[in-house]
mmCIF file of the N, C-alpha and C atoms, coordinates in Angstrom:
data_MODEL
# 
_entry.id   MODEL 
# 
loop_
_atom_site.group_PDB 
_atom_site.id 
_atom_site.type_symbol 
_atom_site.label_atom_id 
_atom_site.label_alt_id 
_atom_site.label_comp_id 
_atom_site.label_asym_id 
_atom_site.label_entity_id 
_atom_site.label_seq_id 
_atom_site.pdbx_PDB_ins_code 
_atom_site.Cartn_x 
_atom_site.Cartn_y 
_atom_site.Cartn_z 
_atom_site.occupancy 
_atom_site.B_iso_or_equiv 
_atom_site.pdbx_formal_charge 
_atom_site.auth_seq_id 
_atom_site.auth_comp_id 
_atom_site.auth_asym_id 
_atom_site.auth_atom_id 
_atom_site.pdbx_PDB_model_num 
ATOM 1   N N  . UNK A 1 1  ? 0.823  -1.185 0.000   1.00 0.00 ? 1  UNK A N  1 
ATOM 2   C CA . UNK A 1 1  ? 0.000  0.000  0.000   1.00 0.00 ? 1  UNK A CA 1 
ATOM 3   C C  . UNK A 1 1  ? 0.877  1.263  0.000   1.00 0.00 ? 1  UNK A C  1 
ATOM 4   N N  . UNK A 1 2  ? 2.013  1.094  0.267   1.00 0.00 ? 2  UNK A N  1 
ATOM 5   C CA . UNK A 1 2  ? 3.045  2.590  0.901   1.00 0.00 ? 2  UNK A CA 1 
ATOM 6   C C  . UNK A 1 2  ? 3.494  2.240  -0.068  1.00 0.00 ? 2  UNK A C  1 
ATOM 7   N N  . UNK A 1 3  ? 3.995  1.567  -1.562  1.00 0.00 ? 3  UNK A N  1 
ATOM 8   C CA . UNK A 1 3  ? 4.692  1.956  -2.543  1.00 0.00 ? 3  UNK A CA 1 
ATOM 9   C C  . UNK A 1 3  ? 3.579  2.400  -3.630  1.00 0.00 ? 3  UNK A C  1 
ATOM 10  N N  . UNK A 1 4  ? 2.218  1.904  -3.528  1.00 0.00 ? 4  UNK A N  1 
ATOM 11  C CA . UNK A 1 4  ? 1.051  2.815  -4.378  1.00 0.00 ? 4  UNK A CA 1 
ATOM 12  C C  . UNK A 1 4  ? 1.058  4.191  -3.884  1.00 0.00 ? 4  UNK A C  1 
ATOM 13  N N  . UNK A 1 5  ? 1.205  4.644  -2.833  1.00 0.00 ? 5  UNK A N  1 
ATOM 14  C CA . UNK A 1 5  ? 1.050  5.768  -2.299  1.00 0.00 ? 5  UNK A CA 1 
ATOM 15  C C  . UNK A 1 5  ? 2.442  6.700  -2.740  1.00 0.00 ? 5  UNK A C  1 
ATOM 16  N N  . UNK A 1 6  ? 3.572  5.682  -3.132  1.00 0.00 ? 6  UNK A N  1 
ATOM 17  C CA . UNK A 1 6  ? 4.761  7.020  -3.002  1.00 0.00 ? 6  UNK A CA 1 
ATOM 18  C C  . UNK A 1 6  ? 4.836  7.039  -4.397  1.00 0.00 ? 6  UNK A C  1 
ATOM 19  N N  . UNK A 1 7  ? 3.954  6.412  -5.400  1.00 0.00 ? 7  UNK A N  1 
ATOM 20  C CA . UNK A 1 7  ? 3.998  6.911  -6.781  1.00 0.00 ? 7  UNK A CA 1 
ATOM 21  C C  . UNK A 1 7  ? 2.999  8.146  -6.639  1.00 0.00 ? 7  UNK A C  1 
ATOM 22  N N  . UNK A 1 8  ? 2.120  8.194  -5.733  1.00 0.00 ? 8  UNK A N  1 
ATOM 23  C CA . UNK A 1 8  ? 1.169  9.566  -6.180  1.00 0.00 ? 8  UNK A CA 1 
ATOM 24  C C  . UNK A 1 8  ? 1.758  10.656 -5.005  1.00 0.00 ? 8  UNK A C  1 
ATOM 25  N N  . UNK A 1 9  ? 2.036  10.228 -3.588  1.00 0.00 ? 9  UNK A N  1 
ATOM 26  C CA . UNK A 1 9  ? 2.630  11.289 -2.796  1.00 0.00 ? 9  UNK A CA 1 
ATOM 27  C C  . UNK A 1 9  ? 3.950  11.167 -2.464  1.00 0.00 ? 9  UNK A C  1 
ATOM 28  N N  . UNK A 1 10 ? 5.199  10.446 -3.057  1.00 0.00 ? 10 UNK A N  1 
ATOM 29  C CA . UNK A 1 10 ? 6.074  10.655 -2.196  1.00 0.00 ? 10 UNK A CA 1 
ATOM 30  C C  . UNK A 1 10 ? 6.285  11.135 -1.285  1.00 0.00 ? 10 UNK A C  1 
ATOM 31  N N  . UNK A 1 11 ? 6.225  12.279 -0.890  1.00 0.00 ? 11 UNK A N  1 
ATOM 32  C CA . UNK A 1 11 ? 6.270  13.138 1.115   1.00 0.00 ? 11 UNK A CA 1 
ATOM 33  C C  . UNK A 1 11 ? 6.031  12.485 1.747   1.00 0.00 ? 11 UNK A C  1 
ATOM 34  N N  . UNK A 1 12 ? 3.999  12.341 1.112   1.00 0.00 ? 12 UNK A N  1 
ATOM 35  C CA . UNK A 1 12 ? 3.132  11.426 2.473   1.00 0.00 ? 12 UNK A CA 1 
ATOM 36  C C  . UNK A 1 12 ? 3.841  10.232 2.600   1.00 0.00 ? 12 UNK A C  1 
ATOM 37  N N  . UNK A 1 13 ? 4.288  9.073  1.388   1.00 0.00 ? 13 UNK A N  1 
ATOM 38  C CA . UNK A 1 13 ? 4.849  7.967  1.784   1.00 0.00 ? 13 UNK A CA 1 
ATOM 39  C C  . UNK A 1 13 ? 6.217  8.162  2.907   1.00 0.00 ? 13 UNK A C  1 
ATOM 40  N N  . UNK A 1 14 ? 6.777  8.945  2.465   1.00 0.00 ? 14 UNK A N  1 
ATOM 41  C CA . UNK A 1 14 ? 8.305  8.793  3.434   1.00 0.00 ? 14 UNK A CA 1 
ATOM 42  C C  . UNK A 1 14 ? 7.904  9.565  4.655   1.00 0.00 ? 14 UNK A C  1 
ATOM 43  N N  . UNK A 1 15 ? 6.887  10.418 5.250   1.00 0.00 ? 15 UNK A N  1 
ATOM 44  C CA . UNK A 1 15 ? 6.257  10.544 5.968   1.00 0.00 ? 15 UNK A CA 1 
ATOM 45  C C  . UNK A 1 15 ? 5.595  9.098  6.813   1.00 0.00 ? 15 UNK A C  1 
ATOM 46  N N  . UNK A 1 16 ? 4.839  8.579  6.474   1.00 0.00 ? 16 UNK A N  1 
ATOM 47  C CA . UNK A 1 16 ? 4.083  7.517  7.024   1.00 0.00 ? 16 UNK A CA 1 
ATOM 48  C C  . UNK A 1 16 ? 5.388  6.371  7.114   1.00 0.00 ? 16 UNK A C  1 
ATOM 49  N N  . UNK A 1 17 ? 6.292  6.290  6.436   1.00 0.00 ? 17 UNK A N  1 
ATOM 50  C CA . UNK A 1 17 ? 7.325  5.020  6.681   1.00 0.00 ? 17 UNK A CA 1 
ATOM 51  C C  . UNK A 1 17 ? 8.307  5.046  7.883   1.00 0.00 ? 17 UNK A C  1 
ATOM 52  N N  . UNK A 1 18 ? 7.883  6.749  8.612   1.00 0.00 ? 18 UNK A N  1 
ATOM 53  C CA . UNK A 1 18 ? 9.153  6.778  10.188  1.00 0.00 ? 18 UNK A CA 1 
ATOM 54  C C  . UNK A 1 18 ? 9.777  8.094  9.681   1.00 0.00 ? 18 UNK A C  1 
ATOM 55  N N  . UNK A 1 19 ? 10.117 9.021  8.744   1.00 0.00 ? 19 UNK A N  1 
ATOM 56  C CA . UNK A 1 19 ? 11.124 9.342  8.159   1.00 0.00 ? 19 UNK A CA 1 
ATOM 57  C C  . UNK A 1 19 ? 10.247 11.029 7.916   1.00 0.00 ? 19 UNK A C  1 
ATOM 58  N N  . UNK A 1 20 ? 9.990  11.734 9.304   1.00 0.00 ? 20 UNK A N  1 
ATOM 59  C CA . UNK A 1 20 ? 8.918  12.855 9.180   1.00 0.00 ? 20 UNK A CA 1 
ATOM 60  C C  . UNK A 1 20 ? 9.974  13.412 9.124   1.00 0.00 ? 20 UNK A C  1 
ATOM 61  N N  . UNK A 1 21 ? 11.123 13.995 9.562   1.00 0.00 ? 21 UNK A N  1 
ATOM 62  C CA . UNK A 1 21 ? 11.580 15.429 9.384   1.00 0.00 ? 21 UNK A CA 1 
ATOM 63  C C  . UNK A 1 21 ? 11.831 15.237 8.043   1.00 0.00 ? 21 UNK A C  1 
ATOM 64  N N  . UNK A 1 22 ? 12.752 13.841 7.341   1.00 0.00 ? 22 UNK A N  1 
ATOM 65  C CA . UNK A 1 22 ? 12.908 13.974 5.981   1.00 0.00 ? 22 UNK A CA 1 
ATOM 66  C C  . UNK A 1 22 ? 11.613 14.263 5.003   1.00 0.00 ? 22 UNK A C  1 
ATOM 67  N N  . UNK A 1 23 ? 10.616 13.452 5.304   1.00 0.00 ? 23 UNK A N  1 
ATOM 68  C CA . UNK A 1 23 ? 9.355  13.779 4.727   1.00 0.00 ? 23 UNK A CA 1 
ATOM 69  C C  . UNK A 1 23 ? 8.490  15.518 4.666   1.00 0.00 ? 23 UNK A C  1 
ATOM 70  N N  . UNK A 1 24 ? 8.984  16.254 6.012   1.00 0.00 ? 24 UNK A N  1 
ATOM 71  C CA . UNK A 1 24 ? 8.675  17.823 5.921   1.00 0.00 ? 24 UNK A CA 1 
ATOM 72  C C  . UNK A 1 24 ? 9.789  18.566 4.815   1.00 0.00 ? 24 UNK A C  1 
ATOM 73  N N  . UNK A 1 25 ? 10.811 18.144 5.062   1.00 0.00 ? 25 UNK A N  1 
ATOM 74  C CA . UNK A 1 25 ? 11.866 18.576 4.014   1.00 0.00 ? 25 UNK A CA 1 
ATOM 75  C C  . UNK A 1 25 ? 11.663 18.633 2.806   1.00 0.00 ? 25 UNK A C  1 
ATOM 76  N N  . UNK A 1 26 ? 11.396 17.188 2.099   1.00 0.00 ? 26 UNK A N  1 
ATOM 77  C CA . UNK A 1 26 ? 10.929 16.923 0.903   1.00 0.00 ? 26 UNK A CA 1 
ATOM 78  C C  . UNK A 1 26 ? 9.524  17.491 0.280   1.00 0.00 ? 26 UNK A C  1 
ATOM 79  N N  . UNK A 1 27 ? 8.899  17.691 1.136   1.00 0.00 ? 27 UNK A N  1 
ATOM 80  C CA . UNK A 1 27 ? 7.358  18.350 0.392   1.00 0.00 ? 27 UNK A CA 1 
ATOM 81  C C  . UNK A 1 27 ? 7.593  19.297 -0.104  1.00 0.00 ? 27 UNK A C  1 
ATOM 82  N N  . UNK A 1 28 ? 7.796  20.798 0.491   1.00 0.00 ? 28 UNK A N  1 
ATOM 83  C CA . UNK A 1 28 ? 7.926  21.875 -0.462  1.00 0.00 ? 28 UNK A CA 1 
ATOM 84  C C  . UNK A 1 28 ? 9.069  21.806 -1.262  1.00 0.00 ? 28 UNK A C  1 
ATOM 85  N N  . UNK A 1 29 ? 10.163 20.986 -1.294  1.00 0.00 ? 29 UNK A N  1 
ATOM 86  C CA . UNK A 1 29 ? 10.956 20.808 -2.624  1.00 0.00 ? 29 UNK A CA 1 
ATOM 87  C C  . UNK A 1 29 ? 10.592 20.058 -3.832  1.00 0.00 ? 29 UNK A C  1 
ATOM 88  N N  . UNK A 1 30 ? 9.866  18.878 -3.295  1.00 0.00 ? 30 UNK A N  1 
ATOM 89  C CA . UNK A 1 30 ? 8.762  18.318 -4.079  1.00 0.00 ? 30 UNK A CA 1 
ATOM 90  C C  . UNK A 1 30 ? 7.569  18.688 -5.302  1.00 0.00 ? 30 UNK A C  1 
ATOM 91  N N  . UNK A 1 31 ? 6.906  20.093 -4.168  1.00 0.00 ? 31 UNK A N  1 
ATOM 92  C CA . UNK A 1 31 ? 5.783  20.870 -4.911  1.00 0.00 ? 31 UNK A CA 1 
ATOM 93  C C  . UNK A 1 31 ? 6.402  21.849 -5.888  1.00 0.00 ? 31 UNK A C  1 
ATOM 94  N N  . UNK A 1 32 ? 7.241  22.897 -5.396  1.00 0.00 ? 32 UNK A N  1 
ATOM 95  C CA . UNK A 1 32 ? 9.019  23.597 -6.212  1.00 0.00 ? 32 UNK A CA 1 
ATOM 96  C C  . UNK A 1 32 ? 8.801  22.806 -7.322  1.00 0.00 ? 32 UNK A C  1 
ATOM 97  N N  . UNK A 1 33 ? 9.193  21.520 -7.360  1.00 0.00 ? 33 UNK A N  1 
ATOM 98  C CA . UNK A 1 33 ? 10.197 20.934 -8.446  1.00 0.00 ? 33 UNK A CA 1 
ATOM 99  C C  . UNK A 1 33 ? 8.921  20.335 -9.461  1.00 0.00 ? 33 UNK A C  1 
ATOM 100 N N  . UNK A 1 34 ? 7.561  20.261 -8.767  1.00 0.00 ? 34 UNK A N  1 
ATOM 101 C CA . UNK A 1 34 ? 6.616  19.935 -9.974  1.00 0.00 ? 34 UNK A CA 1 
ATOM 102 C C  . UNK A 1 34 ? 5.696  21.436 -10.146 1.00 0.00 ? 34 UNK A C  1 
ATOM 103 N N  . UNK A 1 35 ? 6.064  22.383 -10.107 1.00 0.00 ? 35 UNK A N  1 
ATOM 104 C CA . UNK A 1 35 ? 5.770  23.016 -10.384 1.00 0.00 ? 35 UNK A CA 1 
ATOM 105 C C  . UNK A 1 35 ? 6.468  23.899 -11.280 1.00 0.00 ? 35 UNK A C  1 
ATOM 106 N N  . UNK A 1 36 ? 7.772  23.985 -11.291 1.00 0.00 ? 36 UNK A N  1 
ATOM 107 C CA . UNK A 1 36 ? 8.888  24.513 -12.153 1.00 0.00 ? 36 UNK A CA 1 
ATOM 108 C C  . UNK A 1 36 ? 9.192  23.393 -13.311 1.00 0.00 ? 36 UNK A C  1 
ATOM 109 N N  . UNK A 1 37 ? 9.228  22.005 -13.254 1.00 0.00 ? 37 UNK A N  1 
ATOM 110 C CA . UNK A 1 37 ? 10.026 20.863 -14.115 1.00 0.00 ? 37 UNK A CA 1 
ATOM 111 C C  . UNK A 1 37 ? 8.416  20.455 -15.211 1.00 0.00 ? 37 UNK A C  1 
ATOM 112 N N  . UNK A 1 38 ? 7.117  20.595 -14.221 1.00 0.00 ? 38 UNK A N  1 
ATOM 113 C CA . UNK A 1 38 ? 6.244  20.560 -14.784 1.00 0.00 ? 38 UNK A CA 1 
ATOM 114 C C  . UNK A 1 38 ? 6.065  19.001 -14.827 1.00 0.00 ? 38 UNK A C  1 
ATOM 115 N N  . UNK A 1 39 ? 6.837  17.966 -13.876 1.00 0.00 ? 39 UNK A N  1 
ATOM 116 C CA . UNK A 1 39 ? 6.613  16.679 -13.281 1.00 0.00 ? 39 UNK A CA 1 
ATOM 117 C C  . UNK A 1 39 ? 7.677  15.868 -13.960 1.00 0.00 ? 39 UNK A C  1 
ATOM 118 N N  . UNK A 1 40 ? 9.132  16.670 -14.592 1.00 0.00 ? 40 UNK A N  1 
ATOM 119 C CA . UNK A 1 40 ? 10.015 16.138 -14.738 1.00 0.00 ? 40 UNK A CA 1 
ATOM 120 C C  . UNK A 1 40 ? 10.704 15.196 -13.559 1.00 0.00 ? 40 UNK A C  1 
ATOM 121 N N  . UNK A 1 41 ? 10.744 16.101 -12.771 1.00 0.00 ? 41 UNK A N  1 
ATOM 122 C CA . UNK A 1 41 ? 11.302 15.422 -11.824 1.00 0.00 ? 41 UNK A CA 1 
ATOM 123 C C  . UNK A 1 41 ? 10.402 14.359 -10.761 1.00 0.00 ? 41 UNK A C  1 
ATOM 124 N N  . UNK A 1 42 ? 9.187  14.352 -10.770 1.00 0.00 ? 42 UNK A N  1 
ATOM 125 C CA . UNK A 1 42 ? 8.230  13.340 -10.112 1.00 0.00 ? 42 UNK A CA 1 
ATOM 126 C C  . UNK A 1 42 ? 9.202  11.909 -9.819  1.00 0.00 ? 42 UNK A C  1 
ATOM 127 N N  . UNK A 1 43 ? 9.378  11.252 -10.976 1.00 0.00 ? 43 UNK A N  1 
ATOM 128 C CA . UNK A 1 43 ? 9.856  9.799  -10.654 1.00 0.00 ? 43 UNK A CA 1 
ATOM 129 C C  . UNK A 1 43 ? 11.286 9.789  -9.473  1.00 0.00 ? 43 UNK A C  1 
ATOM 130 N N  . UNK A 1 44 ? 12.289 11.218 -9.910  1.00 0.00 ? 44 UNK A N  1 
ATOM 131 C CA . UNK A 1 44 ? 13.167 10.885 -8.376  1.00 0.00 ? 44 UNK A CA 1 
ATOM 132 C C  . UNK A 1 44 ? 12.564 10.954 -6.934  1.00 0.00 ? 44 UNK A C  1 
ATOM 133 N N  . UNK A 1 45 ? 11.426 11.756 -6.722  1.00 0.00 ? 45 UNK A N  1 
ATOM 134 C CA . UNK A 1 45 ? 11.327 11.562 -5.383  1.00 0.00 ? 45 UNK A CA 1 
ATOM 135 C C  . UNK A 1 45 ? 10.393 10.148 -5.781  1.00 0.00 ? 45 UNK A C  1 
ATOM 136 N N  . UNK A 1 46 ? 9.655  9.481  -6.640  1.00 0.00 ? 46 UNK A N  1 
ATOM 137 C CA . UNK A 1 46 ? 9.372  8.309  -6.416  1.00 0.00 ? 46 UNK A CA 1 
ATOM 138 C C  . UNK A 1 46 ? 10.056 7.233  -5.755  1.00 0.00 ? 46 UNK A C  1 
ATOM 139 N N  . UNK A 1 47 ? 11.396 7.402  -6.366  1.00 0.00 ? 47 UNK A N  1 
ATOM 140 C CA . UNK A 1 47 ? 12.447 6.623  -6.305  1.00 0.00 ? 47 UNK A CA 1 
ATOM 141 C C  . UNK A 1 47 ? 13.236 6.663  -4.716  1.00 0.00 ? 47 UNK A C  1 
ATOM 142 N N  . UNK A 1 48 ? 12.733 7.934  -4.330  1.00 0.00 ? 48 UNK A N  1 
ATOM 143 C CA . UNK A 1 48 ? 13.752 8.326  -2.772  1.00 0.00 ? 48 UNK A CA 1 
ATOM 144 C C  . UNK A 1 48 ? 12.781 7.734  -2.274  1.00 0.00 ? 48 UNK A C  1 
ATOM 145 N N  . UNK A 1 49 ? 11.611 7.655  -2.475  1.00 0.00 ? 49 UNK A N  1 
ATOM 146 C CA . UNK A 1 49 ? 10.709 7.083  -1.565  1.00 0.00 ? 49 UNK A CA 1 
ATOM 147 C C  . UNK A 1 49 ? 10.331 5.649  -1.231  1.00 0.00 ? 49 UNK A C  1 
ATOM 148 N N  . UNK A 1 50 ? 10.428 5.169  -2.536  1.00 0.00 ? 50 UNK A N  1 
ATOM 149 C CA . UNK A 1 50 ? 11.029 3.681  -2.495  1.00 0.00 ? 50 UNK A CA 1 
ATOM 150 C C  . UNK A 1 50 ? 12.263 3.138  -2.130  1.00 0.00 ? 50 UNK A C  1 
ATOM 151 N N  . UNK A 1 51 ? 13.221 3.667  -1.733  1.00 0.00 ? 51 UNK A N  1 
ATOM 152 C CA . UNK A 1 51 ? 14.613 3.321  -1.522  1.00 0.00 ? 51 UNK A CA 1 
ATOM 153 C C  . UNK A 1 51 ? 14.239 3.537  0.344   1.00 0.00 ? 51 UNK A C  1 
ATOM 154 N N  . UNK A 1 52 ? 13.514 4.366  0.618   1.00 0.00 ? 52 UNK A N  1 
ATOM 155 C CA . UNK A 1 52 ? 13.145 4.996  2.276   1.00 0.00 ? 52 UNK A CA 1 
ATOM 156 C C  . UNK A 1 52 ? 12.305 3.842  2.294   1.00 0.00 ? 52 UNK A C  1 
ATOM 157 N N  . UNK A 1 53 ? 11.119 3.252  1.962   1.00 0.00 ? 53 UNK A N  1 
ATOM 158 C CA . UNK A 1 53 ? 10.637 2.201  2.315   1.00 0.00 ? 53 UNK A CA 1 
ATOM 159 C C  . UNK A 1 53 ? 10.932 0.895  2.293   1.00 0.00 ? 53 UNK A C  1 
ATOM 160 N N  . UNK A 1 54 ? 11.821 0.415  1.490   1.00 0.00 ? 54 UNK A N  1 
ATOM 161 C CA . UNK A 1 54 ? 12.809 -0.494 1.580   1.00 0.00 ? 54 UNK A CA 1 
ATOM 162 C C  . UNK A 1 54 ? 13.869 -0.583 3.102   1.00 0.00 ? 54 UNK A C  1 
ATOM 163 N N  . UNK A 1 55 ? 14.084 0.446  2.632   1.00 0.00 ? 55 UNK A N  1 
ATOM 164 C CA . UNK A 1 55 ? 15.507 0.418  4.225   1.00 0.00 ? 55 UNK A CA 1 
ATOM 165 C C  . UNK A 1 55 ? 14.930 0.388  5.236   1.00 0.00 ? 55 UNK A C  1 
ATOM 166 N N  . UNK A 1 56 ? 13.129 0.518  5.245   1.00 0.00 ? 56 UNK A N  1 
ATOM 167 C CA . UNK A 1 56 ? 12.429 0.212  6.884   1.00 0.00 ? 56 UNK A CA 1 
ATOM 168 C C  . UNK A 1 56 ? 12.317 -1.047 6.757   1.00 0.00 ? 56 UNK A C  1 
ATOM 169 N N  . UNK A 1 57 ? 11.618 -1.832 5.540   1.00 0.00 ? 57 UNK A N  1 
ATOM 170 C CA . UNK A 1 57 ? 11.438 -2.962 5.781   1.00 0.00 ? 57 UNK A CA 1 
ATOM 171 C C  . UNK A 1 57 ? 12.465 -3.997 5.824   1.00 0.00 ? 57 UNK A C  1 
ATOM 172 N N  . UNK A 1 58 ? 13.480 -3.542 5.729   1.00 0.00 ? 58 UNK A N  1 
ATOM 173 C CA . UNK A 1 58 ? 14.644 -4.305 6.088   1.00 0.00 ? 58 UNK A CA 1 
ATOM 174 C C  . UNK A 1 58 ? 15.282 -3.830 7.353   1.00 0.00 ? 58 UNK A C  1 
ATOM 175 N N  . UNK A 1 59 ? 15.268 -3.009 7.697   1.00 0.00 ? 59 UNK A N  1 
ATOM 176 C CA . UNK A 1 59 ? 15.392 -2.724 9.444   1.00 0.00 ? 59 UNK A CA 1 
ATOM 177 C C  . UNK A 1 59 ? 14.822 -3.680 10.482  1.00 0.00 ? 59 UNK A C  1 
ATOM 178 N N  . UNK A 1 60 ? 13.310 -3.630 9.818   1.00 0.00 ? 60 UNK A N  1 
ATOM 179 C CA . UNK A 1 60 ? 12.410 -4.291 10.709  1.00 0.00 ? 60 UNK A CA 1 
ATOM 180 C C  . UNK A 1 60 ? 12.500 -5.869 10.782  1.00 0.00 ? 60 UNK A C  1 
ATOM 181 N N  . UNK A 1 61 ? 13.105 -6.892 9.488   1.00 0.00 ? 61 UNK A N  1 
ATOM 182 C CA . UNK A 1 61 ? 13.267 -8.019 9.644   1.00 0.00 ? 61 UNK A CA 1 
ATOM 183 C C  . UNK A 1 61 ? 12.568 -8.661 9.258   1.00 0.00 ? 61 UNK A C  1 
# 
């Protein structure tokens, strides 16, 4: 459910995975960067966000 979610919100996903100050960080650079690139850049924070939900579920075991 948290990798459907970090294709449409990345923030909220790395938010909800443990990872809030990084997740406050990332939003308004996020909104910035699809608002200037015009959603060029969308798939890297996809990608940070999947790489952040990975490294929990391998934390956790």
């Amino acid at each position: 459910m948290n990798y459907l979610l970090a294709i449409l919100l990345p923030p909220l996903s790395i938010f909800l995975a443990g990872r809030v100050i990084l997740g406050i960080i990332i939003a308004p650079i996020w909104i910035l960067a699809l608002i200037f690139s015009g959603g060029l850049t969308h798939p890297m924070f996809v990608l940070l966000a999947w790489f952040v939900i990975f490294e929990r579920r391998e934390k956790r075991g």
